[in-house]
C-alpha positions as a Markdown table, in Angstrom:
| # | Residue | x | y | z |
|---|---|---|---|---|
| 1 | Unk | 0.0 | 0.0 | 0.0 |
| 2 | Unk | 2.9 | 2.2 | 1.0 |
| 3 | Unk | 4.5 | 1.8 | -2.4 |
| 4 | Unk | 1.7 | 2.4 | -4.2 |
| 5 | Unk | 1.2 | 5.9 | -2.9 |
| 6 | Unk | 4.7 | 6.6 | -3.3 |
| 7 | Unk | 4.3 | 6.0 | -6.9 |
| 8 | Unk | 1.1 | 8.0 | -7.6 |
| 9 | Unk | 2.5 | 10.6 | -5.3 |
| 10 | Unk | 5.2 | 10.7 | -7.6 |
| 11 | Unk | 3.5 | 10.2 | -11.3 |
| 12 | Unk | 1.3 | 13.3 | -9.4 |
| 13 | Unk | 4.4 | 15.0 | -8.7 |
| 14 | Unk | 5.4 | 14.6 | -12.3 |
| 15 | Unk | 2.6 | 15.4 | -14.1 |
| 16 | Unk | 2.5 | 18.9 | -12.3 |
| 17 | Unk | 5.9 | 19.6 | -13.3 |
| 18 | Unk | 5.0 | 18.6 | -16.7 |
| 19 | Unk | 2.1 | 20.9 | -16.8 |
| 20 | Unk | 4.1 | 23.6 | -15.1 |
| 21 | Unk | 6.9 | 23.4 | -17.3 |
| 22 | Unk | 5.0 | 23.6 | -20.7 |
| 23 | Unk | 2.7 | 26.6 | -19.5 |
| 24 | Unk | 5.9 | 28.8 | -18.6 |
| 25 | Unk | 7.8 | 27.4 | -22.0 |
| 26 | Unk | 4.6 | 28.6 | -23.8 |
| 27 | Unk | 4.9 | 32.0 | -21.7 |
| 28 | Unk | 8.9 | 32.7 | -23.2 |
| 29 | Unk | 7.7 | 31.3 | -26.6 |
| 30 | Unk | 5.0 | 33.7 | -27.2 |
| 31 | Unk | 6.0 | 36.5 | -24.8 |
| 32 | Unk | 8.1 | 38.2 | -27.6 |
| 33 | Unk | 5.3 | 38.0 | -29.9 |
| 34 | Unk | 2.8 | 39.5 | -27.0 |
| 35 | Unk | 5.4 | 42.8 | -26.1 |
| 36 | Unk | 5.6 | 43.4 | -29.7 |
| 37 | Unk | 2.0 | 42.9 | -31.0 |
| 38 | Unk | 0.1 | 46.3 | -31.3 |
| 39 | Unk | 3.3 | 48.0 | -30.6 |
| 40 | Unk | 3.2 | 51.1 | -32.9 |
| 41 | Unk | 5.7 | 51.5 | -35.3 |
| 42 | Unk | 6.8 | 55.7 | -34.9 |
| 43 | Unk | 5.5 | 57.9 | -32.1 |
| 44 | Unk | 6.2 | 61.0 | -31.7 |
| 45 | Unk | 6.0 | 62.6 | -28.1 |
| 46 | Unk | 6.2 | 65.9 | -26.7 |
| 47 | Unk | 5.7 | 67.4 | -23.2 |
| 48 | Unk | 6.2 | 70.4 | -21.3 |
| 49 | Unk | 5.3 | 71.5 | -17.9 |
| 50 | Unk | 4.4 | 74.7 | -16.0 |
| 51 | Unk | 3.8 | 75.0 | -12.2 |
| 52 | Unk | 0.1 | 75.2 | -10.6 |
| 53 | Unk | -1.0 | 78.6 | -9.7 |
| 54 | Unk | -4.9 | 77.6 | -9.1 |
| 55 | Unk | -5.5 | 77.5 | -12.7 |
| 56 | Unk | -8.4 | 76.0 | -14.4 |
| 57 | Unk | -8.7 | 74.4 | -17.5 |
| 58 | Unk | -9.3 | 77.7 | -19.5 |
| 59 | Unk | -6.4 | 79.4 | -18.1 |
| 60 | Unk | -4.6 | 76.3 | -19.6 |
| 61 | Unk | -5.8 | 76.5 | -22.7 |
| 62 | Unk | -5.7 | 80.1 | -23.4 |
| 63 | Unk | -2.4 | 81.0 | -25.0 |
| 64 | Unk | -0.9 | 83.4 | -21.9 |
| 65 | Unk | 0.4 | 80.3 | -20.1 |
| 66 | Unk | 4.4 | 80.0 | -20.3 |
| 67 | Unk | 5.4 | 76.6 | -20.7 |
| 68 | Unk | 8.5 | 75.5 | -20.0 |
| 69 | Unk | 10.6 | 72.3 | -21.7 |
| 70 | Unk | 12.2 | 71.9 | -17.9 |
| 71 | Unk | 12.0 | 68.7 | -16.6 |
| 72 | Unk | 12.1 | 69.2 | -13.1 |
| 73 | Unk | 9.5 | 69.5 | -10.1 |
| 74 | Unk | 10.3 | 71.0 | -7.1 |
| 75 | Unk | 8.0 | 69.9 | -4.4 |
| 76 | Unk | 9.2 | 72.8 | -1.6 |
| 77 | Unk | 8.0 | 75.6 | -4.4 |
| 78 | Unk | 4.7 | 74.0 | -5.3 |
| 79 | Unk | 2.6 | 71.6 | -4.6 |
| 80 | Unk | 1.0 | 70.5 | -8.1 |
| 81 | Unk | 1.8 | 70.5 | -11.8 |
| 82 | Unk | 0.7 | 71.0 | -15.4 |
| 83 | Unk | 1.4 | 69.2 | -18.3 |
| 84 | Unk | 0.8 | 69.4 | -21.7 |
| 85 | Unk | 1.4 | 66.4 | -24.0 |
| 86 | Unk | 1.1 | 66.0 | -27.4 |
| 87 | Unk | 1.3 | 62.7 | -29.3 |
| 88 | Unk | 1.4 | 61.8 | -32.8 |
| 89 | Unk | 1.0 | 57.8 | -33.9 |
| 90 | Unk | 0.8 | 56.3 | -36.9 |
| 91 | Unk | -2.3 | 54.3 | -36.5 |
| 92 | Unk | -5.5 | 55.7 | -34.6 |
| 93 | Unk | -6.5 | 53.4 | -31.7 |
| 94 | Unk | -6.6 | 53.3 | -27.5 |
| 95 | Unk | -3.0 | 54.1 | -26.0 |
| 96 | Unk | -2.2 | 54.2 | -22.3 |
| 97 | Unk | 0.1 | 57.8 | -21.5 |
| 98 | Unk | 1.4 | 57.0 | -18.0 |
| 99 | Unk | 2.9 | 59.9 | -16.0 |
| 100 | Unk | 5.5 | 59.4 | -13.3 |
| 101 | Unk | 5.2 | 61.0 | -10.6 |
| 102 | Unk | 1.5 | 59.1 | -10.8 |
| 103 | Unk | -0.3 | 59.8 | -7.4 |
| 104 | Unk | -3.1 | 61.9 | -8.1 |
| 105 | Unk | -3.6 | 62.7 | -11.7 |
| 106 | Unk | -6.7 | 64.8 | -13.7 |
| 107 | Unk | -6.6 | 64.9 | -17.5 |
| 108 | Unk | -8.4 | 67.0 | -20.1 |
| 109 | Unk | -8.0 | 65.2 | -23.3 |
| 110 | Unk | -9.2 | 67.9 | -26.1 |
| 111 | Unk | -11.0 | 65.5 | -28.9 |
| 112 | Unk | -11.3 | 66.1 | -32.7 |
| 113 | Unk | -14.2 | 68.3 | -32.3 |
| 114 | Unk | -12.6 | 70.7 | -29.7 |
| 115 | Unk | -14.5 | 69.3 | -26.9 |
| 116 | Unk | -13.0 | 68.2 | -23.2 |
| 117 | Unk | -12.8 | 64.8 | -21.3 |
| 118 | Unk | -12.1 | 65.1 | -17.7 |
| 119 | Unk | -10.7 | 61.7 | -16.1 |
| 120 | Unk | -8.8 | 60.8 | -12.8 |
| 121 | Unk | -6.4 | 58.8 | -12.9 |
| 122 | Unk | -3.2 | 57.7 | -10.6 |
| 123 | Unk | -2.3 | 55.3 | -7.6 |
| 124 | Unk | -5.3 | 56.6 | -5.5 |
| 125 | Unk | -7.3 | 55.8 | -8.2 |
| 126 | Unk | -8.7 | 53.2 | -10.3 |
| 127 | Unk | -11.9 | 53.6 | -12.8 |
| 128 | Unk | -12.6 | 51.9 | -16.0 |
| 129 | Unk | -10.7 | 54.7 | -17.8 |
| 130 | Unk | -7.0 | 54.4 | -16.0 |
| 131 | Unk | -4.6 | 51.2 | -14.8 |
| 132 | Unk | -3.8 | 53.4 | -11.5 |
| 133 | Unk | -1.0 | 55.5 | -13.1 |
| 134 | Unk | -2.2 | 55.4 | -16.8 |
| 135 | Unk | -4.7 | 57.5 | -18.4 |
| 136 | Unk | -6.6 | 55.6 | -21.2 |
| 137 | Unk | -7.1 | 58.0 | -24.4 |
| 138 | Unk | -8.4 | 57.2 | -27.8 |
| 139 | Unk | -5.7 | 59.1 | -30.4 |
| 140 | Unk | -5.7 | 60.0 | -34.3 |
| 141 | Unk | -3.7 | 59.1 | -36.5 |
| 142 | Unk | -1.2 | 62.0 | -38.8 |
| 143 | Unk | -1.7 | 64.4 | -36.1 |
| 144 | Unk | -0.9 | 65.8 | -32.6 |
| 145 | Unk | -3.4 | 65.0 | -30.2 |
| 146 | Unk | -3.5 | 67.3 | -26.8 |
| 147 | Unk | -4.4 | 66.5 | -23.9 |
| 148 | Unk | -3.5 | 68.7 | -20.6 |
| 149 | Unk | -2.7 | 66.7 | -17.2 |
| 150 | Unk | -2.5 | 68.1 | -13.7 |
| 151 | Unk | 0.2 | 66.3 | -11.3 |
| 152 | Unk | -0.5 | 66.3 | -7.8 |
| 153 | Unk | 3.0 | 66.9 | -6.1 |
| 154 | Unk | 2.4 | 67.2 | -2.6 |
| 155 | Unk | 3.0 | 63.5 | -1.5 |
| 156 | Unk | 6.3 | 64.1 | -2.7 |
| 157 | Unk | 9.1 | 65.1 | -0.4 |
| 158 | Unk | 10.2 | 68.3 | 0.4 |
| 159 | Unk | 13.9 | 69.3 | -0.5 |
| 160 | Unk | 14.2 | 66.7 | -3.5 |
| 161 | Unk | 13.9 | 67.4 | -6.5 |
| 162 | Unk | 12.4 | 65.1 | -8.9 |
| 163 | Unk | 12.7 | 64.4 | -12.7 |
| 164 | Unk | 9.4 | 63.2 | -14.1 |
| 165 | Unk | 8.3 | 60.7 | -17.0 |
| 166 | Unk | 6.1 | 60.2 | -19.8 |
| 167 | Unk | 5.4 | 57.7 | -21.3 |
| 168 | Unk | 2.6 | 56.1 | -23.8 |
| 169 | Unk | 1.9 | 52.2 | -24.8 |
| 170 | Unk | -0.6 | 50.4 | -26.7 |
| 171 | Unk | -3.9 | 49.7 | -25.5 |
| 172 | Unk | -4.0 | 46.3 | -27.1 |
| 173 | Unk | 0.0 | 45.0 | -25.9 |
| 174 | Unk | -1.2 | 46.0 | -22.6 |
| 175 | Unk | -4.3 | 43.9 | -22.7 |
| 176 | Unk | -2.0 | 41.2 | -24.2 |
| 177 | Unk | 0.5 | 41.6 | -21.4 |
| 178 | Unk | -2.0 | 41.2 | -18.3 |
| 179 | Unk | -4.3 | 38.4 | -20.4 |
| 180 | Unk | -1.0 | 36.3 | -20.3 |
| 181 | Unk | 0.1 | 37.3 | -17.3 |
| 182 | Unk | -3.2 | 36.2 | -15.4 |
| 183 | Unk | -3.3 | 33.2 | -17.4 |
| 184 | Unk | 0.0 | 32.4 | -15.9 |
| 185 | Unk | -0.8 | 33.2 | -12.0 |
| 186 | Unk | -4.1 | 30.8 | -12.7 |
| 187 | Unk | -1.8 | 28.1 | -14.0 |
| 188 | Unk | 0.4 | 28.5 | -11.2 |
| 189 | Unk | -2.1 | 28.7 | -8.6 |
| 190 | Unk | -4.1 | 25.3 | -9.8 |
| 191 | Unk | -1.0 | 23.7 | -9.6 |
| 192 | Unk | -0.5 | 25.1 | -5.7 |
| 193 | Unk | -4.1 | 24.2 | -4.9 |
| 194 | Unk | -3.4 | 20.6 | -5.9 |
| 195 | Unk | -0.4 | 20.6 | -4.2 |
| 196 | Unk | -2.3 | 21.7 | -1.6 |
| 197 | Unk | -5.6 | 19.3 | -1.8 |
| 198 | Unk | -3.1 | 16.5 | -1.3 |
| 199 | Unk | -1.4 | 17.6 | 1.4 |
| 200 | Unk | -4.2 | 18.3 | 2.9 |
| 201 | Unk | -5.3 | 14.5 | 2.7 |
| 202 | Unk | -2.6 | 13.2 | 3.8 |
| 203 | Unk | -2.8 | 15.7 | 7.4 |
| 204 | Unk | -6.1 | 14.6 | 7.9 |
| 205 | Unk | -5.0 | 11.4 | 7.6 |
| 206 | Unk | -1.8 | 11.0 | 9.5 |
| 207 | Unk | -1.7 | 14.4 | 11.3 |
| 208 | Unk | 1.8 | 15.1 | 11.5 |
| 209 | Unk | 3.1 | 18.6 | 12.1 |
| 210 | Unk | 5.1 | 18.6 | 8.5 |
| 211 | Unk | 2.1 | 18.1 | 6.7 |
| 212 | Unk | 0.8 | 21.3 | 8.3 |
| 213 | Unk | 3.7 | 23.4 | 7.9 |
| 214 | Unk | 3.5 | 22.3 | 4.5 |
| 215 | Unk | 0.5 | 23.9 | 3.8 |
| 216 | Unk | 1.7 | 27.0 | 5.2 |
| 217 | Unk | 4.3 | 27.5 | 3.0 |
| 218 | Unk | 2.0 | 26.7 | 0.1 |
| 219 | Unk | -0.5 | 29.3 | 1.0 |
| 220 | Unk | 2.2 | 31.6 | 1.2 |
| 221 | Unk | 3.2 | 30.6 | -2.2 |
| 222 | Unk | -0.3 | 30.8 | -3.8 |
| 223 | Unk | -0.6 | 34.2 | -2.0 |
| 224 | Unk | 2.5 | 35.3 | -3.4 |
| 225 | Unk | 1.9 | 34.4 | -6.8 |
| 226 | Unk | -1.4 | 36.4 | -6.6 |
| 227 | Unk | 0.7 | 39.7 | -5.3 |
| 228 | Unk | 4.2 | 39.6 | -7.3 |
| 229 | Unk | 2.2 | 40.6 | -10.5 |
| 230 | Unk | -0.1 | 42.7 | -9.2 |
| 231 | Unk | -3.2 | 40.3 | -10.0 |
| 232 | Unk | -5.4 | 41.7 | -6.9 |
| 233 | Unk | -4.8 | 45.1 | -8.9 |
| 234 | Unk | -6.8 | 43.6 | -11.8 |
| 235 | Unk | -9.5 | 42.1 | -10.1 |
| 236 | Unk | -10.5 | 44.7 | -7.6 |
| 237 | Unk | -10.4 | 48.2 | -7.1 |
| 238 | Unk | -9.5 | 47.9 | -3.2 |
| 239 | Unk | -6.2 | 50.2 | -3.0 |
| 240 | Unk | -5.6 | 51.6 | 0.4 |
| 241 | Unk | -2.5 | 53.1 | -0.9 |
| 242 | Unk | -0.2 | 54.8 | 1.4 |
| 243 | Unk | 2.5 | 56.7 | -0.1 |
| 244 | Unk | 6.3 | 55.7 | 1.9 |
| 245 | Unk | 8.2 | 58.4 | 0.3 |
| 246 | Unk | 10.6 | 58.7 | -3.3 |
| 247 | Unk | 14.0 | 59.5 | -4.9 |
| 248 | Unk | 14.2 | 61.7 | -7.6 |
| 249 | Unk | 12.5 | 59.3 | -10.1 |
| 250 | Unk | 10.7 | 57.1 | -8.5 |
| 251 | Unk | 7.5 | 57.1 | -5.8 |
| 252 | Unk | 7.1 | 53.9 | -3.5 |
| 253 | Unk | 3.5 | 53.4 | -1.9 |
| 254 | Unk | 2.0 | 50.2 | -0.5 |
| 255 | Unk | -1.2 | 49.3 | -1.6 |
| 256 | Unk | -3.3 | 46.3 | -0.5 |
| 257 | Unk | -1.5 | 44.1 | -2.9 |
| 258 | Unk | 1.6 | 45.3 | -1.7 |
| 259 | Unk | 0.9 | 44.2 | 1.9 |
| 260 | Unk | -0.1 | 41.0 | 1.2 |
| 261 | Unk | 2.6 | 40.2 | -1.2 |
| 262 | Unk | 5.0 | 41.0 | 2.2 |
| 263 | Unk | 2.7 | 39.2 | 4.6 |
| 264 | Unk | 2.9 | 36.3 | 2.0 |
| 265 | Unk | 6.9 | 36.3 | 2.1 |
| 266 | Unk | 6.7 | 36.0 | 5.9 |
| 267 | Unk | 4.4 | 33.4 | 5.6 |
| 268 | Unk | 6.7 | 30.9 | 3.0 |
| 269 | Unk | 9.7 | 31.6 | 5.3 |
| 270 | Unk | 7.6 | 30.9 | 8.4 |
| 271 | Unk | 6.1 | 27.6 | 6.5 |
| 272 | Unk | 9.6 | 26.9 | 5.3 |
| 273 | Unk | 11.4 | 26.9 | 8.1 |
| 274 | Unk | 9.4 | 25.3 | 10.7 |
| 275 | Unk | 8.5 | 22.3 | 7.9 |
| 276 | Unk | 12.7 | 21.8 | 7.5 |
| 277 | Unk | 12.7 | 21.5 | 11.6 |
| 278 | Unk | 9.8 | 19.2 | 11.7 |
| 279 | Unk | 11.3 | 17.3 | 8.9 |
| 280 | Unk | 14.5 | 16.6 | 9.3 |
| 281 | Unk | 14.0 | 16.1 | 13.1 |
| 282 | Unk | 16.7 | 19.1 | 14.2 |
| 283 | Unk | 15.6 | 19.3 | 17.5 |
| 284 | Unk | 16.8 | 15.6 | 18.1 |
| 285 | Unk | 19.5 | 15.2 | 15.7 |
| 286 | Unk | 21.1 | 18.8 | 15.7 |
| 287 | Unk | 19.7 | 20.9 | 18.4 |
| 288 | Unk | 22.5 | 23.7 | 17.8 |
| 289 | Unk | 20.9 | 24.0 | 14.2 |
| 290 | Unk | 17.5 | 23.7 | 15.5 |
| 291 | Unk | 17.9 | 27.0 | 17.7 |
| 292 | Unk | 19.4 | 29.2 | 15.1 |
| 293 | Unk | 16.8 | 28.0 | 12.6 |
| 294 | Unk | 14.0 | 29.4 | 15.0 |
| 295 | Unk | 15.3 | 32.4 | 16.2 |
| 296 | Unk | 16.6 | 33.4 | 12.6 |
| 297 | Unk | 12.8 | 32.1 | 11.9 |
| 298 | Unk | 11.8 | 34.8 | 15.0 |
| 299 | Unk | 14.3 | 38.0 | 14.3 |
| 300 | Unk | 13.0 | 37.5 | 10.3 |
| 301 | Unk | 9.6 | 37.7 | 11.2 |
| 302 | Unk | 9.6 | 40.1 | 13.9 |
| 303 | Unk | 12.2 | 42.9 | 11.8 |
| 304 | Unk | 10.0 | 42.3 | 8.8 |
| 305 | Unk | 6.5 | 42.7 | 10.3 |
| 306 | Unk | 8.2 | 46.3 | 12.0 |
| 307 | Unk | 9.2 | 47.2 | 9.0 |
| 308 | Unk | 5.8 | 46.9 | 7.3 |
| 309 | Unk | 3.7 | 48.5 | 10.0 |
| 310 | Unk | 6.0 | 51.6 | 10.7 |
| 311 | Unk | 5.9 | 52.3 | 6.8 |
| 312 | Unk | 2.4 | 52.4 | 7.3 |
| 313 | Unk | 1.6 | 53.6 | 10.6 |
| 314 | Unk | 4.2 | 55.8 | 10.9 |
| 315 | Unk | 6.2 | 59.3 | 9.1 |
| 316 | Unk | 9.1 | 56.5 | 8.8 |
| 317 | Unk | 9.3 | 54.6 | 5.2 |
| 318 | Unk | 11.2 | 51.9 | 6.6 |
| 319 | Unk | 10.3 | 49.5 | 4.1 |
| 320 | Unk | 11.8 | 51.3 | 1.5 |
| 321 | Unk | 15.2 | 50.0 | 2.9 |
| 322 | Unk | 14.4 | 47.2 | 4.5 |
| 323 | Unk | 13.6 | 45.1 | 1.5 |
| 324 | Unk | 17.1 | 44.9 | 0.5 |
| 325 | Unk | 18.2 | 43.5 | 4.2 |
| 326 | Unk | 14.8 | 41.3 | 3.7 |
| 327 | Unk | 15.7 | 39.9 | 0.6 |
| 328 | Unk | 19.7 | 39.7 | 2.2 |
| 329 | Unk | 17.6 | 37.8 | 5.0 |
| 330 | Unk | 16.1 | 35.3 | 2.6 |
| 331 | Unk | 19.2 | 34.1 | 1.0 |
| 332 | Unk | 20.7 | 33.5 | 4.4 |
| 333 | Unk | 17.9 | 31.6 | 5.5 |
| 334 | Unk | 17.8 | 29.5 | 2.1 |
| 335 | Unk | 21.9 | 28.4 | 2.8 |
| 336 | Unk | 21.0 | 27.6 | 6.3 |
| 337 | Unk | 18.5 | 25.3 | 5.6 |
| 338 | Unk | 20.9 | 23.7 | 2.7 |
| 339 | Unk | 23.3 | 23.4 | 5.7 |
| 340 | Unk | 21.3 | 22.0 | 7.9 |
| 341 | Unk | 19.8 | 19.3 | 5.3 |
| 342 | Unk | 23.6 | 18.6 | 4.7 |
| 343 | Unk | 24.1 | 17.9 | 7.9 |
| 344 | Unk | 21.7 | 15.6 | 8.8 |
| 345 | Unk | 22.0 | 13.9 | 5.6 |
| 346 | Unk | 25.6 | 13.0 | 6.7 |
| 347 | Unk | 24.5 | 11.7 | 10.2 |
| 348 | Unk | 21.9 | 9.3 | 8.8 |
| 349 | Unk | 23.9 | 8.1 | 6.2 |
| 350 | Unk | 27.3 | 7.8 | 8.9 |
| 351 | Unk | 24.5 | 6.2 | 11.5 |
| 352 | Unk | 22.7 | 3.8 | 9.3 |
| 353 | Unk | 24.1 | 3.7 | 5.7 |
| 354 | Unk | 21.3 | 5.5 | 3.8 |
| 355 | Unk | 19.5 | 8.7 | 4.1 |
| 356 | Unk | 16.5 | 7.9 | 6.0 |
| 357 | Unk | 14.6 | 11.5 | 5.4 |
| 358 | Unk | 15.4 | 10.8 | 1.5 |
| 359 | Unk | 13.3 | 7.4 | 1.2 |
């Protein structure tokens, strides 16, 4: 009976790989084709921008406004911009224009009959028109459409200055991108759920504490496959973003889907480390190992968790600099538990001639 479930455990075992294997082979096989499909050929793009001095739209679009081609916003001076964009493409469709920074944007797209269209847009944001920091436009072709954004600056630090973006992609290779990419993440997370279903069976039938922390680390895994691209983003319009702070080109905020995808990473290490102490039996065989394992478990967890709640709860972006330390952390804890398996591999196969753990 035993060997039979150690061989459909293992044809299992194989058959997910299998599966796995060809979906992400089909992912690099057809990703090329999905970046460059509805890619336009020639666009030209042109912005300037011009501090806010509680103008309206009208005072934009009457000619006494001096715009200026520099690139630079200085938070300290003023707390919002202006920007005018132009874009000429070579085929009329939908185009994304994404504007870093990207916190709180309004647009005025002027279309071919002179009329206005107001939309919001931004990280705070999220409608039917915008992808948080995109603004959704439809262009013409052979000539320069305008469209007139105004940039929230005040979440942005005082004393730094910052040196904004613009940028524009096609409607139809970002619909391609995210298709793919949440065909992927459902892949992925059928293949964690079947993982799961069986270990699940087998706790409930032998109720051993590896089983258990198995499942952790799996949840962790399906709930970090939902976060790393941003899938919760797609599927609901829950933010709670809370912006950490910037350099001089880029803005870091947590959103909902950024505090999962941390809580999910302290999950995996937590599942992770207390199935490799279950498993290989450290507490009996290596108790040395056994304590470092747990309170590098502990100081991971506990360093990680104040990073994430005084980047949110407090003036203090810790997170921004923590993840590198975090990710430091991680590789650490990975060569650890590769020691530790070494270790006890040795002692079974010096104590009994084979690798007990391995059969």
């Amino acid at each position: 009976m035993a060997t039979t479930q150690k061989l459909c455990r293992a044809y299992a075992s194989v058959f997910l790989f299998k599966c796995a294997a060809h979906s992400y082979f089909a992912f690099f096989f057809f990703f090329p084709w999905l970046l460059s499909a509805g890619n336009p050929d020639e666009i030209q793009l042109k912005w300037n921008i011009v501090p806010d001095n509680n103008f309206t739209i009208q005072n934009i679009l009457s000619e006494q406004i001096s715009w200026s081609s520099n690139d630079t916003i200085i938070p300290g001076r003023h707390k919002a911009y202006w920007f005018k964009i132009e874009v000429n493409v070579p085929t009329r469709g939908l185009y994304f224009i994404s504007i870093n920074p990207g916190i709180d944007l309004t647009s005025y797209i002027i279309d071919s009959t002179g009329g206005i269209k107001e939309y919001r847009a931004g990280v705070r944001h999220n409608s039917p028109r915008s992808r948080h920091q995109k603004i959704l436009c439809e262009l013409e072709k052979d000539i320069y459409n305008r469209m007139f954004v105004r940039v929230d600056a005040s979440a942005i630090s005082e004393g730094r200055y910052f040196f904004p973006k613009v940028r524009i992609e096609s409607f139809e290779l970002i619909e391609k991108r995210e298709k793919i990419i949440q065909l992927l993440a459902l892949i992925s997370c059928i293949i964690i759920i079947l993982y799961m279903l069986n270990i699940a069976i087998d706790y409930w039938i032998l109720r051993e504490p590896t089983h258990k922390y198995y499942l952790v680390s799996l949840f962790g895994a399906l709930l970090y496959v939902l976060t790393y691209h941003n899938i919760l983003n797609l599927i609901t319009d829950l933010r709670l973003v809370r912006i950490f702070g910037n350099t001089e080109n880029l803005i870091f905020f947590g959103d909902l889907n950024y505090l999962l995808n941390r809580i999910s990473i302290i999950t995996l290490v937590f599942g992770i480390f207390q199935l490799s102490r279950n498993f290989l039996n450290t507490r009996n065989l290596s108790p040395g190992w056994d304590t470092r394992l747990k309170y590098f478990m502990i100081f991971f967890i506990g360093t990680n968790l104040t990073s994430l709640l005084m980047s949110y709860f407090t003036p203090f972006p810790v997170d921004i600099h923590f993840i590198f330390f975090s990710n430091m952390m991680i590789i650490l804890g990975s060569m650890m538990v590769i020691t530790v398996s070494t270790i006890i591999y040795r002692y079974d196969k010096r104590m009994y001639g084979y690798s007990g753990w391995l059969t």
